[in-house]
C-alpha positions as CSV (number, residue, x, y, z in Angstrom):
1,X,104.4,96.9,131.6
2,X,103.6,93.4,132.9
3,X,100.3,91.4,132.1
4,X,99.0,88.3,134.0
5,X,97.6,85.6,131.9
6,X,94.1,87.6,131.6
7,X,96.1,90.6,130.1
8,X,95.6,92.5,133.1
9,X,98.5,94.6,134.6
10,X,100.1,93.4,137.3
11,X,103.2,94.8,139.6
12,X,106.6,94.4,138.7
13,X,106.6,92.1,141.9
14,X,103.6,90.2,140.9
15,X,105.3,89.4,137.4
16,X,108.5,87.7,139.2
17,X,106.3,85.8,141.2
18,X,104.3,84.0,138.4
19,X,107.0,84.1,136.7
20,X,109.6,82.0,138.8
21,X,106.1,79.6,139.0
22,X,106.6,77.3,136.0
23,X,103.2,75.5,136.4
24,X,102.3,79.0,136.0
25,X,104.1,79.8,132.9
26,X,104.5,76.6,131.0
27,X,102.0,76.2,129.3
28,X,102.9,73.0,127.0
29,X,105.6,71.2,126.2
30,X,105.9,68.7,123.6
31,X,109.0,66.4,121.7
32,X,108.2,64.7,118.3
33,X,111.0,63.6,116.3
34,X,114.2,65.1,118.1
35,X,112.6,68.2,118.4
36,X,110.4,70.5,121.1
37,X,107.8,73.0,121.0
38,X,107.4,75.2,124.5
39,X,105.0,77.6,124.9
40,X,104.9,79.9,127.9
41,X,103.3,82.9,129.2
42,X,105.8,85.5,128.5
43,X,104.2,88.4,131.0
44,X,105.5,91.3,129.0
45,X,103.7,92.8,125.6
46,X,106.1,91.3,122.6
47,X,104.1,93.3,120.0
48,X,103.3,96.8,118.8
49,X,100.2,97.3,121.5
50,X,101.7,100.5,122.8
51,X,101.4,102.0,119.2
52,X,98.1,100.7,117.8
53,X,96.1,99.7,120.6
54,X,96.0,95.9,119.9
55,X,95.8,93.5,122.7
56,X,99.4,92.6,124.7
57,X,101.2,89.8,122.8
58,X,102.3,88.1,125.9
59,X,102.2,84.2,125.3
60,X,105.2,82.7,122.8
61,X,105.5,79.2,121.0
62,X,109.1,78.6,119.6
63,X,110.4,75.8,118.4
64,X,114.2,73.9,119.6
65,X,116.2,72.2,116.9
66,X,118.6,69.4,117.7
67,X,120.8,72.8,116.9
68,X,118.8,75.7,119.2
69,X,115.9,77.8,119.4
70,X,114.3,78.5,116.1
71,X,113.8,82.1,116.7
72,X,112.1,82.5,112.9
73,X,109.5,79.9,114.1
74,X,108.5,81.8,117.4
75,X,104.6,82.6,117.4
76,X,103.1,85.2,119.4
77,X,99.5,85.4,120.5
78,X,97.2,87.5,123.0
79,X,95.5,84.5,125.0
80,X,96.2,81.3,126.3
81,X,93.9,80.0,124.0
82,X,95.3,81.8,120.5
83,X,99.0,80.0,121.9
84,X,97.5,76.2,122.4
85,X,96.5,76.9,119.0
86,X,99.7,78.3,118.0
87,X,101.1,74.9,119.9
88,X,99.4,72.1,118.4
89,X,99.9,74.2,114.8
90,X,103.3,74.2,115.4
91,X,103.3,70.5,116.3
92,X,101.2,69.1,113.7
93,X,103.7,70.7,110.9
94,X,106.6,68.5,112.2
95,X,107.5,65.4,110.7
96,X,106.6,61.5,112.5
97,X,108.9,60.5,113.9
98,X,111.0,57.7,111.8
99,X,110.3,54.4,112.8
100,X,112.9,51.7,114.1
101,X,112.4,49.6,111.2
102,X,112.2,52.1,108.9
103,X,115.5,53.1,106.4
């Protein structure tokens, strides 16, 4: 099943839309200290919400290393708001980045 940003269900056809949209489904991007945190609108329930009736998990936040994706990092929330928080969580717990003048 595919959810819009609201958590509504949308068509298969509706989801490759907003999905091929990335102003749609970026949702921030940031770089601090060789590394970058995306989050997006995923579109499709990540979680358990089939089995317990919790709301669709269908925004990510994941973290790329100078190496890869940080798959162990990846947060999962229900709204847009829950994964700007996730973001700037996520981005706060990274390290300054190291001056020029600094060793």
């Amino acid at each position: 099943m595919f959810f819009d940003k609201d958590a509504s269900p949308i068509s298969p056809q509706r989801f490759a839309a907003l999905h091929s949209d990335l102003s749609y489904r970026i949702i921030a991007r940031d770089t601090k200290a060789g590394f970058s945190i995306i989050t997006a609108w995923l579109g499709s329930d990540q979680g358990d919400s089939w089995l317990d009736n919790s709301p669709p998990l269908i925004f990510g936040t994941i973290l790329k290393t100078p190496t890869g994706y940080d798959t162990a990092s990846e947060l999962l929330a229900a709204t847009e708001e829950q994964a700007r928080e996730n973001h700037q969580s996520l981005l706060a717990a990274l390290p300054s980045p190291i001056s020029p003048d600094q060793p």
